[in-house]
C-alpha positions, 0 to 999 in steps of 0.5 A, spaced: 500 500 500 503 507 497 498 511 500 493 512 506 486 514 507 486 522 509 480 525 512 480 533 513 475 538 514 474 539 508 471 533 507 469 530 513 465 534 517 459 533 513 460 527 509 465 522 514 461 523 521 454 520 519 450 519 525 455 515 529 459 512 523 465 514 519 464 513 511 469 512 507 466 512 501 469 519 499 476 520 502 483 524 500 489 520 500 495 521 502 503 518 502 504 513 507 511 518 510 506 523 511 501 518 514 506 515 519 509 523 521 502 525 522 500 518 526 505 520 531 502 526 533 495 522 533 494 516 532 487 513 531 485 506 534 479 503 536 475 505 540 477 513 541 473 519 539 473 523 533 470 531 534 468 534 528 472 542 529 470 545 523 462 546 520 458 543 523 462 542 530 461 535 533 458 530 530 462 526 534 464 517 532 467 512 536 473 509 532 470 501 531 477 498 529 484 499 528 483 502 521 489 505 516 487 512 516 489 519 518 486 525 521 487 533 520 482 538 524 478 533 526 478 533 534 481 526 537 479 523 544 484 518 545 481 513 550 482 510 557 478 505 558 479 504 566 476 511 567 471 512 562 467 508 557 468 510 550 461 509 549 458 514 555 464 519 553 461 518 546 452 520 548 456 526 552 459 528 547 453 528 543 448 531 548 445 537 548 449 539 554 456 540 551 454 545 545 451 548 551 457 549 554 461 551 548 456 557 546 456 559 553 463 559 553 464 562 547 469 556 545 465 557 538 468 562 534 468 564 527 463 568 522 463 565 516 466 558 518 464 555 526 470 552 528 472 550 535 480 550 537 484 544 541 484 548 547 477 549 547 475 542 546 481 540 553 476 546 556 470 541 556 468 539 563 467 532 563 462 529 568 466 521 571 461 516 575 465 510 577 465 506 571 459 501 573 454 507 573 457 510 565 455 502 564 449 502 566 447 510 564 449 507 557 444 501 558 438 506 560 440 511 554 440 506 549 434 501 550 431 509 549 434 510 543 433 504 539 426 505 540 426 512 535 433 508 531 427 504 529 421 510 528 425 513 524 428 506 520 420 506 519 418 513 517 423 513 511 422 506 508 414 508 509 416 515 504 421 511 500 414 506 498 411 513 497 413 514 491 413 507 489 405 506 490 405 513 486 409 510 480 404 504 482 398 507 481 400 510 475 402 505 472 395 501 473 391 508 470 394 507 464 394 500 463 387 501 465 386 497 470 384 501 476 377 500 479 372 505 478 368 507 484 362 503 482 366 497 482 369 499 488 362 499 492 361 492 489 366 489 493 365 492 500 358 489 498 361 482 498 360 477 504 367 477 505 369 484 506 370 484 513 372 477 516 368 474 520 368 469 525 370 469 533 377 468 533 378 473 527 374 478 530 379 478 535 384 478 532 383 484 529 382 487 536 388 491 536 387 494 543 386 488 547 393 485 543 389 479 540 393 478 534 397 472 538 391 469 537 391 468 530 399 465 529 398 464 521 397 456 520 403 457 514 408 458 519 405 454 525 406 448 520 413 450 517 416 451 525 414 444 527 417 441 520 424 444 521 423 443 529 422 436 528 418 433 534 418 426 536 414 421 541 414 421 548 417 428 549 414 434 552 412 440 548 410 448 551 407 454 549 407 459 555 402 463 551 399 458 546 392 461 544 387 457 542 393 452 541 395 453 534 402 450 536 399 444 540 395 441 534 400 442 529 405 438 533 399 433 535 399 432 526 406 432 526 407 426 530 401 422 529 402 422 522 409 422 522 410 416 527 408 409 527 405 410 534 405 404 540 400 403 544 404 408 550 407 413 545 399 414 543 397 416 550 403 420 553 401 424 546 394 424 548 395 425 555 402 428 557 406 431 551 403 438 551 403 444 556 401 451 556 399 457 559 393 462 557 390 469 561 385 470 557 379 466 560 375 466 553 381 464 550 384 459 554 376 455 553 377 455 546 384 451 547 382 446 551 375 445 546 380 445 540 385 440 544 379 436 546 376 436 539 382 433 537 382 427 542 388 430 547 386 430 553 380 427 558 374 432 559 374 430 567 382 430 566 387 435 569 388 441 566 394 441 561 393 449 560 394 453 566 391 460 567 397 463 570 401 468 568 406 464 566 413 470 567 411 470 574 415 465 576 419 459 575 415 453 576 421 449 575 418 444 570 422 443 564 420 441 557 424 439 550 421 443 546 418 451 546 414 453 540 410 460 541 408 466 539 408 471 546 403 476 546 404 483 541 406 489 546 414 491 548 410 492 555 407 488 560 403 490 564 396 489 570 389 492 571 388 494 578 383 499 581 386 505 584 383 509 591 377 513 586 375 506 584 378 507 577 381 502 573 388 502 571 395 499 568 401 499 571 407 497 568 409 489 570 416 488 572 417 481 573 424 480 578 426 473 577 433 470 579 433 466 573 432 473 568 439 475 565 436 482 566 429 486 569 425 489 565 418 492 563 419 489 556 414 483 555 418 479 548 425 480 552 422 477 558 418 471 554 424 470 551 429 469 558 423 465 560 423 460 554 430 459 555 429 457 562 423 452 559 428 448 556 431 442 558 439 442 557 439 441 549 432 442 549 430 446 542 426 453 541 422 455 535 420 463 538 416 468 533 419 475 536 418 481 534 424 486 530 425 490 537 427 484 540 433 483 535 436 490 536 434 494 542 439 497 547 440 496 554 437 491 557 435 488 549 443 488 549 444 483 555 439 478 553 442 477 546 449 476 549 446 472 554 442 468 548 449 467 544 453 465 550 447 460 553 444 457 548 445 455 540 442 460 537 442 457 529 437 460 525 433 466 524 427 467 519 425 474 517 418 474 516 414 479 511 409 484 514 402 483 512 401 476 514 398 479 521 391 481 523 395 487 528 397 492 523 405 494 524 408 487 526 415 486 524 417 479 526 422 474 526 422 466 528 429 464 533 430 457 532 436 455 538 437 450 542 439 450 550 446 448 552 449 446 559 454 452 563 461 453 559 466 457 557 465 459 552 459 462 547 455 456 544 453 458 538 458 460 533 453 462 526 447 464 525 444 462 519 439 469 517 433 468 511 430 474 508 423 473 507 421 479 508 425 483 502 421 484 496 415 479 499 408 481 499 402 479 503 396 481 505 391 477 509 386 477 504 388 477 497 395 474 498 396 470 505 402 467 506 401 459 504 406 454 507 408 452 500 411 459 501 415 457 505 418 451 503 425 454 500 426 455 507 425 449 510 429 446 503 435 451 506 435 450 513 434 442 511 431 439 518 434 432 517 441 436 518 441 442 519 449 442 520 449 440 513 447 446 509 449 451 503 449 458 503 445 461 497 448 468 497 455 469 494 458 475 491 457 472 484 449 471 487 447 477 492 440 475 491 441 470 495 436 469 501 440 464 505 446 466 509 450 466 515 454 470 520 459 467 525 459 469 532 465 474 531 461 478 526 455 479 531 458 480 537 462 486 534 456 488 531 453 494 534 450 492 541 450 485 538 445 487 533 441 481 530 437 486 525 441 484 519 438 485 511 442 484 505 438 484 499 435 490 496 428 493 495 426 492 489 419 495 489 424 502 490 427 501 483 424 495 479 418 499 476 418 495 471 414 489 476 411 494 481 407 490 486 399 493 486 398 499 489 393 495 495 400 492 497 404 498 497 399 502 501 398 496 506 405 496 506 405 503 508 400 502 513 404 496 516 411 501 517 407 508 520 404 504 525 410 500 526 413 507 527 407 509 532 406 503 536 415 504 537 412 512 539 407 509 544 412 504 547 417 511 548 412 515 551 409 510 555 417 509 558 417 517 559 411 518 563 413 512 568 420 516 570 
């Protein structure tokens, strides 16, 4: 190598420092003599702290490696790590307090171009609890922040499919083929306009949750076909519904199994556990259960109406196969001194928790992983926020990674939900007994969600859908499997990422996409206008729903 990447005020300020990164893509270079004399005087490594000078001051980012570049005009925060976490130096730099300190003090100077001198930057005062409160700070800052990370992730790809819809629309107008008014009226006067039936209705009652009523029965099927469940082994859903888990397993085993005469009765009798709060609901699991021949009408009850995060039973199952309640929050109903009914926030404080917590999906996920017996399996539909949120959603990832072998995680689309806005994931991992060492080394990733489009009407999701994933994630073997991206194939939906690769991920992110959005540039193949408006609908309620959780959060501080 003959030169050196060469970052200066000229082009770093408003094009290197991005929102915590450092964007190589448009950098001067320079000798590597002039490199080595610059790095003398500052040396860049990972984990110190760049300062935008010049412009727009500020901006600050944390070196992630060791990489080959100098500075120039770019302030330089050299770290030490025994006195202070470069991450917490990092949201203080970037607070509003420090640009308070810097105007009051007239630190800035310059009229035609702001600048802050070096002397001015060493005169920042720079506030130093012990280092397991800057740790814990960080925790507390982040759970907030991934929270509007990911609104704002939400809003642009919504106004990103803005323009695709009008591009859609168009299109449709002048093939003609867009509906007029008096056809559309014919269609809200079909039958099946609003769905009908109990369970549906429900669904479709956002404000009481009820959406994990209704797990698509596509993907039910599909998570009992890669987990494979075998007779005389015990299986539980600690929010199991109307018990859409329980049925599909049963299937799978009777059909799939000549079954003796002791395996047809633990079948029968003691392979299924669960648990459901809803009164309605859990009466409906157990007539279904019934109706399929599991269980005895005047036998114990197999689904408990506990609250299954209050405690550790201390019973241990093989398998876990859920889908928990939609809502980042729990919470409980309680009559206050005015005789009003209220919510309160629910934090469950459990010593076999990795981390307390009010957020449900965290505290199911640490649940289930207490469920399994050692080497047990789990196939678990978890919400996106799950894969990337900070703080507390950090430890239980790492946690995850070191205590189980997380292998697999399916991408799902959107619009396969009865409750609008839901970014989902099923995690497949299984239970290991303690070690030293992290049990899962990869993580196999498939993307179905990147140009996929369903809706619940038009075009459900049919478990033929999803027999490329299972076909990937090959449940005769799942240790033989090949990846189907490559550099010469990046359409590819089936890849993996090692431990390594994750664990310097930023807070251990598992919210990993490759491929792109084809309905965004293809405007040749653009899907219907009705699909690109649900998925608009689909991210904007996302997003609110991520605005709720936050201002929810505030208002209990």
């Amino acid at each position: 190598m003959n030169n050196a990447k060469w970052l200066t005020k000229i082009n770093t300020i408003e094009i290197l420092l991005k929102k915590g990164n450092i964007d190589f893509g448009n950098v001067n270079y320079i000798s590597l003599t002039d490199h080595k004399e610059i790095s003398n005087r500052s040396k860049v490594e990972k984990n110190d702290i760049l300062f935008g000078m010049i412009g727009t001051i500020g901006n600050p980012v944390i070196v992630k490696e060791n990489n080959f570049f100098s500075i120039k005009n770019v302030g330089l925060f050299k770290k030490n790590e025994d006195l202070i976490n470069p991450k917490y130096l990092y949201y203080y730099l970037s607070s509003w307090f420090v640009e308070k300190i810097m105007l009051d003090q007239e630190l800035i100077r310059g009229t035609t171009q702001k600048f802050i001198a070096l002397g001015g930057l060493r005169m920042l005062p720079i506030p130093l609890p012990s280092i397991d409160e800057q740790e814990e700070i960080i925790k507390e800052i982040e759970s907030r922040l991934s929270v509007c990370e990911n609104i704002e992730a939400n809003i642009e790809e919504a106004l990103e499919k803005a323009e695709a819809l009008r591009q859609s629309i168009l299109k449709k107008a002048f093939e003609g083929k867009l509906l007029s008014k008096e056809e559309l009226e014919a269609c809200r006067q079909e039958d099946d306009w609003e769905p009908a039936g109990l369970l549906e209705k429900n669904a479709e009652d956002t404000k009481s949750g009820a959406g994990q009523y209704f797990t698509p029965r596509a993907l039910i099927r599909a998570m009992v076909t890669c987990v494979q469940p075998e007779p005389i082994k015990t299986i539980v859903d600690p929010a199991c519904g109307t018990g859409g888990f329980f049925l599909a397993s049963y299937d799978y085993i009777s059909q799939g199994h000549d079954l003796n005469r002791d395996e047809k009765e633990f079948l029968k009798n003691k392979t299924f556990h669960g648990n459901e709060i809803v009164a309605n609901t859990r009466r409906l699991c157990l007539m279904n259960m019934f109706l399929h021949n599991i269980g005895e009408m005047d036998g114990e009850t197999f689904i408990s109406s506990a609250d299954a995060l209050i405690a550790d039973e201390g019973n241990r199952y093989d398998y876990v196969l859920a889908n928990p309640p939609f809502g980042k929050k729990s919470s409980m109903t309680i009559t206050n001194e005015e005789g009003e009914q209220v919510k309160e926030d629910l934090v469950y404080n459990r010593q076999d928790f990795w981390v307390t917590t009010s957020n449900k999906q965290l505290n199911f996920l640490q649940h289930i992983r207490t469920l399994l017996k050692e080497n047990g399996q789990a196939a678990v539909v978890l919400p996106d926020n799950v894969l990337f949120e900070g703080g507390a959603g950090e430890t239980v990832r790492k946690e995850l990674l070191k205590t189980t072998d997380l292998y697999t995680i399916l991408r799902l689309p959107i619009g396969i939900f009865y409750r609008p806005g839901v970014k989902a994931n099923v995690l497949f991992f299984d239970n290991k007994p303690g070690a030293r060492d992290p049990w899962t080394k990869e993580i196999w990733f498939y993307d179905y969600r990147t140009n996929v489009h369903h809706t619940l009407k038009k075009k459900p999701m049919e478990f033929e859908d999803l027999e490329d994933f299972i076909k990937c994630y090959n449940p005769s073997n799942r240790h033989d499997r090949q990846e189907t991206w490559s550099e010469e194939n990046p359409e590819g939906r089936w890849r993996k990422y090692s431990y390594e690769e994750i664990i310097e991920r930023d807070k251990t992110s598992l919210d990993i996409f490759w491929l792109k959005d084809d309905s965004l540039t293809d405007l040749e193949n653009l899907p219907d206008p009705d699909i690109l408006a649900n998925e608009i609908i689909e991210n904007i309620e996302a997003g609110l729903e991520s605005f709720q959780a936050l201002m929810e959060t505030l208002k209990g501080e």
